[in-house]
N, C-alpha and C positions, 0 to 999 in steps of 0.2 A: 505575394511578396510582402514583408513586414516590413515596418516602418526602421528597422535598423538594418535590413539587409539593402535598400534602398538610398541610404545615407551613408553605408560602407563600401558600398558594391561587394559584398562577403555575405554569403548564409551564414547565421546564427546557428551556432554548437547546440546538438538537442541530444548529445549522448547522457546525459544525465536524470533525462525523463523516463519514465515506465511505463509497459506496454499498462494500459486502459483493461482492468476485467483479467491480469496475471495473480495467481499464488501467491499471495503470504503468509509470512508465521509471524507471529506476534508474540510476544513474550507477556505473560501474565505474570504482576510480581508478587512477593512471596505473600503479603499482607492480604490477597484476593484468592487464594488459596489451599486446601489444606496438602498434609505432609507428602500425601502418596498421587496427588492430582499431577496431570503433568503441565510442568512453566511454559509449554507454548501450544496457540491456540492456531487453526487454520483460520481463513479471511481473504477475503475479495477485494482485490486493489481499485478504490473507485473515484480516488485526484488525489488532488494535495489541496494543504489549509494555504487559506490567501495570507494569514497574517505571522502566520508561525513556520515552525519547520516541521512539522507534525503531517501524517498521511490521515485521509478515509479512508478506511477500512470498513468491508460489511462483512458481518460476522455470521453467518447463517443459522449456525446452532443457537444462537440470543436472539434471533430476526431484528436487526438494530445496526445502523452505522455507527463507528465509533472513530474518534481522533485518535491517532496512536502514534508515537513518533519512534518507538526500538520496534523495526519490524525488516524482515528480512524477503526481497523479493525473489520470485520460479517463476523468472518468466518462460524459460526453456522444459520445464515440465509441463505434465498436463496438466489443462484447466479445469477449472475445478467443478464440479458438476451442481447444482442451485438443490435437488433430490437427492434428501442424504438418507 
C-alpha cells in the first residue's frame, strides 16, 4: 500500500508507466547523422530520469545508457534480444 493510497482509500493511477526492459525507437536528429542513415535507432526501456521528463534508454549497438526524452514505446511487440 503507498502512502497516498492509504490517505485516499484509492489506488494511484499507474497507466502512464512502461513495462521495465519493452522496445523503443529513438529518434536520432538530423545534426548526429548523415543523409542516407536512418532517424531512428532501437533501445531498451530501463526507467525514467528523476528530474526531468526524459527516459533511459540502453542502446545495444553503442553498449551505453542514454537519456532520451522523443522516444516511442512496443510494449506489445517482441522483446528485444541483448545478441544482435
Amino acid at each position: 500500500m503507498t502512502p497516498k493510497e492509504a490517505f485516499t482509500r484509492k489506488k494511484p493511477e499507474d497507466g502512464h508507466l512502461c513495462t521495465f526492459g519493452c522496445l523503443v525507437y529513438c529518434h536520432i536528429p538530423s545534426e548526429k547523422r548523415m543523409k542516407l542513415e536512418p532517424c531512428v535507432g532501437k533501445g531498451i526501456f530501463v526507467g525514467y530520469n528523476d528530474t526531468s521528463k526524459s527516459c533511459r534508454v540502453y542502446i545495444p549497438m553503442l553498449r551505453k545508457a542514454m537519456m532520451r526524452r522523443d522516444v516511442k514505446f512496443d510494449e506489445d511487440g517482441l522483446s528485444y534480444s541483448l545478441v544482435a
